[in-house]
C-alpha positions in Angstrom: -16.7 -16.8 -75.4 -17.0 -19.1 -78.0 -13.9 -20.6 -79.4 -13.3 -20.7 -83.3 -12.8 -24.2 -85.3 -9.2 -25.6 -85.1 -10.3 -28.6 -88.3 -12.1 -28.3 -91.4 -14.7 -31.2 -91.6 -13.4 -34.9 -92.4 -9.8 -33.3 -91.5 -7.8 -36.4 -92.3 -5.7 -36.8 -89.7 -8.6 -36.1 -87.0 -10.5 -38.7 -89.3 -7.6 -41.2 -88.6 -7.4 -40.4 -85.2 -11.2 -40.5 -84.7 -10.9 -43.8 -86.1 -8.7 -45.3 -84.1 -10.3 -43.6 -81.0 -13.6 -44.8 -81.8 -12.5 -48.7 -81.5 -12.8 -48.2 -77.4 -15.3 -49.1 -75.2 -17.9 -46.0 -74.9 -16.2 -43.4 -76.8 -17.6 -40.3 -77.2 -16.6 -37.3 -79.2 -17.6 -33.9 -77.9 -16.3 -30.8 -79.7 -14.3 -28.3 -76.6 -12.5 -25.6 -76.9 -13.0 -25.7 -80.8 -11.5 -28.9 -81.3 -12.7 -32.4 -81.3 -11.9 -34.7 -78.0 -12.0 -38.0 -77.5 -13.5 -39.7 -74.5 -14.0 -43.0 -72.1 -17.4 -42.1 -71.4 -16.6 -38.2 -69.9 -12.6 -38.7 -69.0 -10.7 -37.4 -72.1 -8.0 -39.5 -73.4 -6.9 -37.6 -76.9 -7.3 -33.7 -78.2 -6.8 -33.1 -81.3 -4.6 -29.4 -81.9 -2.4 -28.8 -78.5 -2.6 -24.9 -80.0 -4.0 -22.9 -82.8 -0.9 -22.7 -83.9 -0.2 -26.6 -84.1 -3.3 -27.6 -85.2 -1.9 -31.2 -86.1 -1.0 -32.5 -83.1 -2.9 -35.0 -81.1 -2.6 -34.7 -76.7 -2.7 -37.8 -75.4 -2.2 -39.0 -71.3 1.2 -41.7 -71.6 2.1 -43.5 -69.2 4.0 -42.0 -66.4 7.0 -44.7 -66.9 7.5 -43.9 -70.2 7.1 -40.5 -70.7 10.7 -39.5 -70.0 11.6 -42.1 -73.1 9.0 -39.8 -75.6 10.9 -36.6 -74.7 14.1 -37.9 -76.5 12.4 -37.7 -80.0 11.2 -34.3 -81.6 7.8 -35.5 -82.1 7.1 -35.2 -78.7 6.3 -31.8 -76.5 4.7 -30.5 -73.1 1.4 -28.7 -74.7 -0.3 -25.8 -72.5 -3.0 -26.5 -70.1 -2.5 -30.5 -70.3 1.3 -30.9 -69.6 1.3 -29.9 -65.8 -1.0 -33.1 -65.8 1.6 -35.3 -67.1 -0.2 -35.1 -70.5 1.8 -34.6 -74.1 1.6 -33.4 -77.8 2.6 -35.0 -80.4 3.0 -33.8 -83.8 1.1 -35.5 -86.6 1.9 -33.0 -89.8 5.0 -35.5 -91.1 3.5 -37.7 -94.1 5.9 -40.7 -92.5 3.5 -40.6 -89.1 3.9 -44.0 -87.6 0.3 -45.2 -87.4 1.1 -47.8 -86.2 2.6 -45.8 -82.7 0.0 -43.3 -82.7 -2.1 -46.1 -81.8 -0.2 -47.5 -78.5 0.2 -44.2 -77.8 -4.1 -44.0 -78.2 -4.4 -47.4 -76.2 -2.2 -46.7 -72.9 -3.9 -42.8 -72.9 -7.4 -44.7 -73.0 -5.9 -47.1 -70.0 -4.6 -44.0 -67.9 -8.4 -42.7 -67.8 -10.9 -45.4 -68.2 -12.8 -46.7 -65.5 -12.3 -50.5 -64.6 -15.4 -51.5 -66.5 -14.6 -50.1 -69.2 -10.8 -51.5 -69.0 -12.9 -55.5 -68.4 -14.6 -54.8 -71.9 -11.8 -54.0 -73.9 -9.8 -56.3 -72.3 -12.4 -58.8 -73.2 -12.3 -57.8 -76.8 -9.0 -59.0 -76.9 -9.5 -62.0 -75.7 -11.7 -62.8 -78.7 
């Protein structure tokens, strides 16, 4: 069973995800479950629509520390199939999205999945 097409093509707010998502060491983008993901080589680290029915909202892999601290704003929620995995939604339909945020939130997702060498060359980009 095929699954139908969450985004229209150049969706903003996937474009602005895929941008940010794109800065990591061997990203790939591979279209599952009709919606672009966002990979460290094959380990996902963002989804874009957590449901067909919240198609703007980016699932993302936080860090286990912190993940109590996103549940106390409303942005935050446990999506289906990735939340038993410690994974979470966020919504990205507000106009006032914190860019700025969405992109930590991108960096320590990519850090819970990537392998060490590809941790050594972003780390290295940083040093630069």
């Amino acid at each position: 069973m095929e699954h139908p097409l969450l985004f229209e093509p150049h969706d903003p707010v996937v474009d602005r995800v895929r941008g940010i998502c794109a800065e990591y060491p061997e990203f790939a983008e591979k279209l599952a479950w009709g919606r672009p993901t966002f990979r460290a080589g094959k380990k996902l680290f963002v989804v874009m629509g957590s449901s067909m029915e919240r198609p703007h909202t980016m699932v993302f892999k936080p860090d286990p520390d912190e993940r109590p601290a996103l549940f106390e704003n409303d942005l935050f929620f446990v999506p289906p199939y990735f939340g038993p995995a410690g994974w979470l939604g966020m919504a990205l339909e507000a106009s006032d999205t914190d860019w700025t945020f969405v992109a930590e939130l991108i960096d320590e997702s990519y850090r819970q999945v990537a392998l060490r060498r590809q941790l050594a060359a972003l780390d290295q980009r940083h040093l630069r």
